[in-house]
N, C-alpha and C positions, 0 to 999 in steps of 0.2 A: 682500288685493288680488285682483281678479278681471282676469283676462288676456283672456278670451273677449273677440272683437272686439264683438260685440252687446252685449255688460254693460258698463256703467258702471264704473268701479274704484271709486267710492265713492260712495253715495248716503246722504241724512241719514236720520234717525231718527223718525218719526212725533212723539217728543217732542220732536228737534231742532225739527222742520217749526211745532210749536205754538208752541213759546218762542221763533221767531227774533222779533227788530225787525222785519221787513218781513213776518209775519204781522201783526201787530197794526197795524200801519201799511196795511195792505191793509183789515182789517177797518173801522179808523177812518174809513178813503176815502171804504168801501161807504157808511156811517152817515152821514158830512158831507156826501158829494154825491149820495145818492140812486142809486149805481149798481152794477151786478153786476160784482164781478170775482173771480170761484172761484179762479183761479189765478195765479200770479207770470207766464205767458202773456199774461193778461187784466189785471194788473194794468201790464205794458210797453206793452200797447197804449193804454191808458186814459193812459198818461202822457204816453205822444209826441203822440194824441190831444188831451188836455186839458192843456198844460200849465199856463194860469193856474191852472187847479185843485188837480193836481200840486206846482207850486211854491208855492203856498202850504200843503200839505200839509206840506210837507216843514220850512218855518218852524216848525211848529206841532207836530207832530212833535219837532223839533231843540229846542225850546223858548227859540227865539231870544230873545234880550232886545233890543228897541228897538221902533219906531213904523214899523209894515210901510207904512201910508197906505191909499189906497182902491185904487190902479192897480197891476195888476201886472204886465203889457206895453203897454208903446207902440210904437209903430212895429214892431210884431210881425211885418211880412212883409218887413221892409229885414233883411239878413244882408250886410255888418254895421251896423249901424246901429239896433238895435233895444235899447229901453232898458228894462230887469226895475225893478220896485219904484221907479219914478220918486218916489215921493213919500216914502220910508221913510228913516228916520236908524235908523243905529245903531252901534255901535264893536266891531271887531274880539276887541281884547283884552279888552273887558269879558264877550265871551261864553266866552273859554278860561277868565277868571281866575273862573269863579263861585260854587268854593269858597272856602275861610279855614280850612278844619278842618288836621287833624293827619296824615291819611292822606298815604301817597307819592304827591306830583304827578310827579316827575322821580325817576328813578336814572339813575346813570351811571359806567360804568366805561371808562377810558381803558386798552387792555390790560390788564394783568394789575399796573399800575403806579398803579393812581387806580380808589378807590372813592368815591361822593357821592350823598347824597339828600337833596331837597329837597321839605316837608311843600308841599301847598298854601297854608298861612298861610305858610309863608318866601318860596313863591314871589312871593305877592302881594305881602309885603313888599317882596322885594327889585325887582319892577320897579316900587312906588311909588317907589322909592330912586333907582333909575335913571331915569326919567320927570322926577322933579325936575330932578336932573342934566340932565339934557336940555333941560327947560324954561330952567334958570338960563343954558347954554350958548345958549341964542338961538333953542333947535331951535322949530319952528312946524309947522302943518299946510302938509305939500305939500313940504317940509324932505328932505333924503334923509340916512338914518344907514344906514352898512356895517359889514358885520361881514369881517374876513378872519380865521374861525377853526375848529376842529374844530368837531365834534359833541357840544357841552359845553353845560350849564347856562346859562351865563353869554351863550351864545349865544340861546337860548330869550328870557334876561331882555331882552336890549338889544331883540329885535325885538317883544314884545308892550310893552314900554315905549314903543318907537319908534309903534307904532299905537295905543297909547292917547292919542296927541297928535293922531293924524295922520299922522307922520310917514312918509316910504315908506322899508321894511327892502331894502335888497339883500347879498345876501351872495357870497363866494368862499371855498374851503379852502385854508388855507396850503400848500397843498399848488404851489398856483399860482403860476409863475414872477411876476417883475417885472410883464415886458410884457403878459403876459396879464390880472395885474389893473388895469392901466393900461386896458388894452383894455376893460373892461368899468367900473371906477370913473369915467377916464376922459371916458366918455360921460354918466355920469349923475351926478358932481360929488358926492360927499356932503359935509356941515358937519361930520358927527363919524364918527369909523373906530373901531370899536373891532375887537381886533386880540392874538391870545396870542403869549406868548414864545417857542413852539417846542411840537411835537406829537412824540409816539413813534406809532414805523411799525416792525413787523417787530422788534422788541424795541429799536431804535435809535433813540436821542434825536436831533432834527432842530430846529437852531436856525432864528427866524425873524426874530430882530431888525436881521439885517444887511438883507433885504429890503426890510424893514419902514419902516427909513429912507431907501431909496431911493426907495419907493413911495412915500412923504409926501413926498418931498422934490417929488416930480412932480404931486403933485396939491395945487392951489393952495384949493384950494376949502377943504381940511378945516381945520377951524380947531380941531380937539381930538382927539388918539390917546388910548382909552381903551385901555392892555396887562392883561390877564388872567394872572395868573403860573398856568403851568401846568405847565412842566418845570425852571424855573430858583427857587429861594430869592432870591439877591441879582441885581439888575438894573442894570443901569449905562444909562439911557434915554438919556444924552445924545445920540446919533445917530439918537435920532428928536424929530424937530421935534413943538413943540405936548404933549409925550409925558406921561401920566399914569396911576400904578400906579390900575387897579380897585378900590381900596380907600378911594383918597383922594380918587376922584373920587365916588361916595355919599357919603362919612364926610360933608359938611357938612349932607347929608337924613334923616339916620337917623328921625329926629323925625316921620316925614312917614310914618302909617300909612296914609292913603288914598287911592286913587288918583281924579283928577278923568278922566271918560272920555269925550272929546271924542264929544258924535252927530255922525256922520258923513252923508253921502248913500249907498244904495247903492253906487255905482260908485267910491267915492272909492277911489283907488292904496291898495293896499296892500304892496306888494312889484313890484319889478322883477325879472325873469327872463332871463337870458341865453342864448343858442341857442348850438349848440353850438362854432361860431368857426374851424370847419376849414376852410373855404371862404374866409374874409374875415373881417373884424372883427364880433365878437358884434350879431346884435342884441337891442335892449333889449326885453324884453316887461311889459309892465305891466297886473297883476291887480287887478282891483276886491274892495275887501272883504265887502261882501254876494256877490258869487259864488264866493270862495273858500271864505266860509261854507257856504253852503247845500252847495254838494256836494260840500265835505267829512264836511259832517256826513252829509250821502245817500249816501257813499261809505263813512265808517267803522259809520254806524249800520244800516242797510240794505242793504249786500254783506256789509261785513267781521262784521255782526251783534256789534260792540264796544259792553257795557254798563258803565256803572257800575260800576269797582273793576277794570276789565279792564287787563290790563298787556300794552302795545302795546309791537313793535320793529321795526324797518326797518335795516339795516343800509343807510347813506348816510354820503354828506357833505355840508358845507354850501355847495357847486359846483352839486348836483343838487335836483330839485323834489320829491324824495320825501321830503327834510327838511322840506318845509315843508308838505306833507301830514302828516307823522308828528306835529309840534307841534301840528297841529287837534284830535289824537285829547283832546286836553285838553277841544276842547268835547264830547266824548260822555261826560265822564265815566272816561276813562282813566288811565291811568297811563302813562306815557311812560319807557318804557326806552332811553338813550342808549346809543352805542357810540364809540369812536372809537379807529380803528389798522386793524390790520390782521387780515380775518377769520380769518386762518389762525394767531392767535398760540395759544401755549398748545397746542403738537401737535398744531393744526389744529382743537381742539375748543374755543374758547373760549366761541364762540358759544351751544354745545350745553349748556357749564359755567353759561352765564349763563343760560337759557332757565329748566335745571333751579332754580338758586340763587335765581332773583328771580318764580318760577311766569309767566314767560310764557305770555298767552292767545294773544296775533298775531305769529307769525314770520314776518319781512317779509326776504328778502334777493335775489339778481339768479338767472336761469337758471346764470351761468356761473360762481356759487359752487357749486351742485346739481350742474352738472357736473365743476367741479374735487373737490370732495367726492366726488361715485361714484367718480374717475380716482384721488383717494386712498385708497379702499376703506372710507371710513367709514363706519361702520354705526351709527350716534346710537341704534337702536332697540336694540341689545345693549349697549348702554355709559351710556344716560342710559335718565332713568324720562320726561320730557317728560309727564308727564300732564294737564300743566294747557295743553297747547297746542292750542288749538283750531283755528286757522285757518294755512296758512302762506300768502305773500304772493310771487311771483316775476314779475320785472319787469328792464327793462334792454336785453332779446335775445328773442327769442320760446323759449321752454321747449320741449325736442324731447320727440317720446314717452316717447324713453328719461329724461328725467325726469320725466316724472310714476311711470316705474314705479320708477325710484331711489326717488323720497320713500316711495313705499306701500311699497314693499318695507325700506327700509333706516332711514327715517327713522319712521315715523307711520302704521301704515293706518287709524286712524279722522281722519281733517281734512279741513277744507275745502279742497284744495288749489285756489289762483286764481292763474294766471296774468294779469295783467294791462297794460295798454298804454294808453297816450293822451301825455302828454308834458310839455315844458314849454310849449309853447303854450295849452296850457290848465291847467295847474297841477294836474291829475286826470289821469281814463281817460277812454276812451271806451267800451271792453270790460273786462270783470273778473269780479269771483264772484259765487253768490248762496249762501247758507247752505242754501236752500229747494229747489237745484236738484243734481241729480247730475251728475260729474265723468266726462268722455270723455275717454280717452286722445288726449292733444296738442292738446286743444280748451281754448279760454277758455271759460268757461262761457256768458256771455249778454252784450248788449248793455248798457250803462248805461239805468237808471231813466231816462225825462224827457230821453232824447238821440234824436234822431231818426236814427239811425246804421244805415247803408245799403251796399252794396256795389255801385260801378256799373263799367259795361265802359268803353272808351275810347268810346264814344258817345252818354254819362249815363243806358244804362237800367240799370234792376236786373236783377242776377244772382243768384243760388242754384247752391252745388255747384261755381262757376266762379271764377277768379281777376279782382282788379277793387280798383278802387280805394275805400281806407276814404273817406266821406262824409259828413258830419253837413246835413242837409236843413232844419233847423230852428232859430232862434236857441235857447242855451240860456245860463244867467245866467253860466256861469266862462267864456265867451267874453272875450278879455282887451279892456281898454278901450282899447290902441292900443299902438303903437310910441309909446319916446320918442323927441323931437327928429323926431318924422313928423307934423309939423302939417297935414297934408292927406289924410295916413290912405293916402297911398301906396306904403308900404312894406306895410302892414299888407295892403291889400288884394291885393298882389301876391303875400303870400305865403301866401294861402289860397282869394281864392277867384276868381283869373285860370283856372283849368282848367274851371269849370263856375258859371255867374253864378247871384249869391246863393245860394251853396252852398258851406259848408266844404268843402274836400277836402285831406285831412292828411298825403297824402304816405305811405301804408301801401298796401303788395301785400297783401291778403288774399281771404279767402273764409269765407261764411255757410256753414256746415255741415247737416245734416238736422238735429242733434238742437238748432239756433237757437244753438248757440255757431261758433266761429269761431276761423280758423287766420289767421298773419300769417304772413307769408312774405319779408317784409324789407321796406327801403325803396324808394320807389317809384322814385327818383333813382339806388338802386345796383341794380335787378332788372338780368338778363343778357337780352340780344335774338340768338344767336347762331340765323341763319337767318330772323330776323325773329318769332322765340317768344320770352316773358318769360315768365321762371325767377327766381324770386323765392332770395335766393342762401340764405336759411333751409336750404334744400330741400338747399342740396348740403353744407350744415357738419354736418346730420342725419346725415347718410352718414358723412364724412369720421372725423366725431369720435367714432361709432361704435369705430373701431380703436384698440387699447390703445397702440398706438403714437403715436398723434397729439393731443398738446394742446390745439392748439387749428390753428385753418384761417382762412386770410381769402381771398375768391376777388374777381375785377374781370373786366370783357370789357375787352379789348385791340382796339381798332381794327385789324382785318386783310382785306386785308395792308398795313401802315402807309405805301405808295406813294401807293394808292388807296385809303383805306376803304371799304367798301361794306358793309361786316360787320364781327362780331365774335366772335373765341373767346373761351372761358373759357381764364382762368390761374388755377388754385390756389396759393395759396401754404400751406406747413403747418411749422409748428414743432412741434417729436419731443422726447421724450420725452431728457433729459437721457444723453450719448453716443451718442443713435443719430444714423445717417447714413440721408439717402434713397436708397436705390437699387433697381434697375429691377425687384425683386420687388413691395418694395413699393408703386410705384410703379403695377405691373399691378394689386395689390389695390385701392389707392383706387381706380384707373378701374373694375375690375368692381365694385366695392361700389356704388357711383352707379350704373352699367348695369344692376346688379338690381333697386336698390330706384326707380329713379325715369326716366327715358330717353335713348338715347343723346345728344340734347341736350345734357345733363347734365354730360356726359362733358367733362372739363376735355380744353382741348390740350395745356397746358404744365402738369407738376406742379413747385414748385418748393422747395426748404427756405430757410427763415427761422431766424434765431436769437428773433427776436421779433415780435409781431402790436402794431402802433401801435393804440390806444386812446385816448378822453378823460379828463378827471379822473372823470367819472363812469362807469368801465366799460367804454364802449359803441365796439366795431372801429371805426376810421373805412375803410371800402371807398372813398371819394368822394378822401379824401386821396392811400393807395397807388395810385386809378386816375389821378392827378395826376401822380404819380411816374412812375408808370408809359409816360405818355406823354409827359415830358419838360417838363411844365407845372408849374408853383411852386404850393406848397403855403402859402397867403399867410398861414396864422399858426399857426404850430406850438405857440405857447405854449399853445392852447387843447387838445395832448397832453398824457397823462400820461407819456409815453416819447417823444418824440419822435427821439429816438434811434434806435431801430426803423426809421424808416424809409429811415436809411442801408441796409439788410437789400436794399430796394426799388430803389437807385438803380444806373445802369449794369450791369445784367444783362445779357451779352453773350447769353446763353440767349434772351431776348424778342425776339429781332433774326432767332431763324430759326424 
């Protein structure tokens, strides 16, 4: 690991640089389209440039299977409104399924409690199996099939079966209260739920079937619960309506080795996505299958540089969009490594256990495991051999310096470390890694291939060096095909591109760096205005979670003085490290630690202690909820916490009042 500020911490290898995908994929450009592009510089520009040319590289390249047509933008200057591969059929699942050999398609380990591997030939099998089923049940194209389950096999099958019809997959993690997947099934009605008996978390069996029946009981639509036995032997279904063991609902297809795979149009739904619901009721986002294709495949083939035989992991659930990124890696030719529970089982090192046990090439997991991991002192580089990992993957929270020098130091110094960011609105990034580019401390490396991805000020021009808002300028194909139930596209358009017309704008605080990667600095909704500056709040949990004493920090501006508002201070809030209490030493350290590293600004007014930091099912602090709380205004759907609970932590603080 190199510390010097001018150096790199890690740059690739001259043979890395020759054998990545997006070497050859550069050179193939120069050769089909006649044009010079020496370096991954020259090949970003050529792409936002040319994108018709681009994207069909990138087909061609991925080795898509289906009928591309002649047109590959229409209405190319409408954002949104502008339609990729108008004339092209082609189906989702037949591009993941397009082995039958014998090699591992899937492993997966649920804790330390479920081990499972599924060859390619079993996988195909088993979701012609399930497809039938589906067909026989009534399922049709345009039909909506849910999953409410871990991060298991069976989940893979139902949604590449679901798309080999047509069908649109949406999922939730049983992890998810009642009302919360009310709040999101819901809205989008599915005919078949399929749904397991209970998930282990933290070594502890978590039953789901009491749920399970109350959630069917409320949604009228589903006409068949498929249950997945995963923690239970004997099942007693009767308390769920429609209800049918996994077993018996295939057993009448066994027979049925091949799957029929509906051509699709580009744009056709492939999945419904849900936002994150702390505000209001979810809303529903819906991904076309030709653009979930392509940049995924341009995301795992040409960042993550994922070849043939390569065994990919992400640590997710099936709440979050980086499950359904992680299942694509089947079309590069991957190996798909599952996980499900809790990362910390197994003395905090399971992860590390599986990495080693199943030769992980893609380590995919969040900034605030990297961080809980340094805070637990684990050192993976003295305890595992990890040699087969080549790339790690951190997403969630923006990754602070001090983790990029955790990983080199503790975990891997030779990897690609990538931080990366984009969301469920677009089912990808927008920013992430390149294989071909060197690693700056607490920078993403570079912008996405064929994104036109921009930094602009509050008055839409471009910035360099300065804070501003992320922007994408250009239509690109995983643009999602609309809100559901927004038959007039006004939802949709409100919530991207009212700040700056025909212009995504994503709702990210960052900034373009010298060396062309880029820093994020939270969201654009939670940055701090105190004196009329935005403080992007990254900046202050940098600092805060610096001290060995602090676990974690969630910071809000407080309307002051709440008679008049006219301003705003910072309130930290910070949860300590199990028995400690805050007091006024520590209390002067956080405020100078912030005073040194960044500007009086900075400087919280009120420091306060928390027993816990509210969070979603996927991770991610909610600052928009506690700044709810905080001011006395209703936090209108809690289910979409993982802890809701936490933010009793936040309510009636006689402290905030002076």
């Amino acid at each position: 690991m190199n510390t010097a500020a001018d150096q790199p911490l890690w740059a690739p290898s001259p043979d890395r640089i020759a054998g990545a995908n997006v070497t050859a994929f550069r050179l193939a450009a120069e050769k089909r389209w006649g044009v010079s592009l020496p370096d991954y510089e020259a090949l970003y520009a050529w792409s936002v440039a040319a994108p018709e040319q681009f994207w069909v590289s990138v087909w061609e390249d991925g080795g898509v299977i289906g009928e591309r047509g002649e047109r590959v933008l229409a209405d190319g200057g409408r954002m949104p409104g502008a339609k990729w591969f108008p004339d092209a059929r082609l189906n989702f699942a037949q591009n993941l399924l397009r082995s039958r050999d014998a090699h591992d398609a899937i492993v997966f380990w649920g804790e330390d409690r479920v081990q499972n591997r599924l060859s390619h030939g079993e996988l195909y099998r088993a979701v012609a199996h399930f497809a039938a089923a589906l067909k026989e049940q009534g399922v049709a194209a345009g039909d909506r099939v849910a999953a409410y389950m871990p991060n298991m096999p069976e989940t893979v099958i139902a949604m590449l079966a679901a798309a080999s019809i047509g069908a649109i997959f949406t999922s939730a993690s049983p992890d998810f209260g009642v009302q919360g997947v009310l709040d999101r099934f819901g809205q989008t009605e599915p005919k078949v739920l399929i749904a397991c008996d209970g998930y282990y978390y933290g070594g502890k069996t978590v039953d789901v079937l009491g749920k399970l029946g109350e959630i069917v009981g409320r949604l009228p639509s589903v006409k068949r619960v498929v249950v997945v036995p995963y923690v239970h032997h004997d099942h007693d279904l009767s308390g769920v309506p429609h209800a049918r063991l996994y077993a018996d609902f295939v057993a009448p297809h066994h027979f049925v080795d091949d799957i029929e795979f509906a051509p699709l149009p580009f744009d056709h739904p492939l999945c419904i996505m849900y936002s994150s619901g702390t505000t209001g009721v979810p809303k529903c986002i819906v991904h076309g299958a030709g653009g979930a294709l392509l940049q995924h495949l341009k995301e795992h083939r040409l960042h993550g540089d994922a070849k043939a035989g390569d065994r990919v992991f992400y640590f997710t659930t099936c709440g979050w969009m980086m499950w359904n990124w992680l299942v694509s890696g089947l079309a590069a030719g991957a190996t798909l490594l599952l996980y499900d529970g809790s990362p910390f089982a197994g003395d905090n090192r399971i992860l590390f256990d599986y990495a080693d046990a199943e030769a992980m090439t893609h380590f995919g997991t969040s900034a605030k495991f990297l961080d809980a991991a340094a805070k637990f002192g684990l050192k993976p580089r003295e305890t595992h051999s990890l040699a087969t990992v080549r790339a790690m993957f951190s997403t969630g929270s923006p990754l602070v310096p001090e983790g990029f020098d955790y990983v080199y130091r503790d975990i891997k110094a030779d990897l690609q470390l990538s931080s990366i960011s984009g969301g469920t609105d677009i089912l990808s990034c927008f920013v992430l890694g390149s294989p071909v580019l060197p690693v700056w401390r607490g920078e993403i490396q570079c912008r996405g291939l064929g994104l036109a991805v921009d930094v602009w000020d509050d008055d839409g021009r471009p910035v360099r060096g300065e804070k501003g808002e992320l922007v994408c300028t250009k239509p690109f194909p995983a643009m999602p095909v609309g809100f559901w139930n927004d038959a007039d596209g006004g939802k949709y358009r409100a919530a991207y591109f009212e700040r700056f017309e025909n212009v995504w704008c994503h709702g990210d605080f960052c900034e373009i760096t010298a060396h062309g990667g880029l820093v994020i600095y939270g969201r654009s909704d939670a940055t701090l205005n105190p004196g009329g500056v935005r403080i992007g709040t990254a900046e202050i949990y940098r600092q805060v979670e610096k001290l060995p004493e602090v676990v974690e920090s969630l910071v809000v501006g407080q309307d002051w003085p709440p008679q008049n508002p006219n301003d705003v201070r910072v309130v930290l809030f910070v949860k300590l490290r199990e028995g400690l209490v805050l007091d006024d030493e520590l209390v002067k350290r956080i405020r100078q630690t912030i005073r040194d590293n960044t500007t009086p600004r900075h400087v919280p007014a009120k420091v306060l202690q928390v027993g816990d930091i509210p969070r979603t099912k996927s991770g991610k602090i909610v600052e928009l909820a506690v700044r709810n709380v905080v001011h006395g205004r209703p936090v209108k759907n809690q289910e979409a916490l993982a802890n809701p609970e936490a933010l009793a932590f936040f309510r009636d603080r006689a402290e905030l009042a002076d």
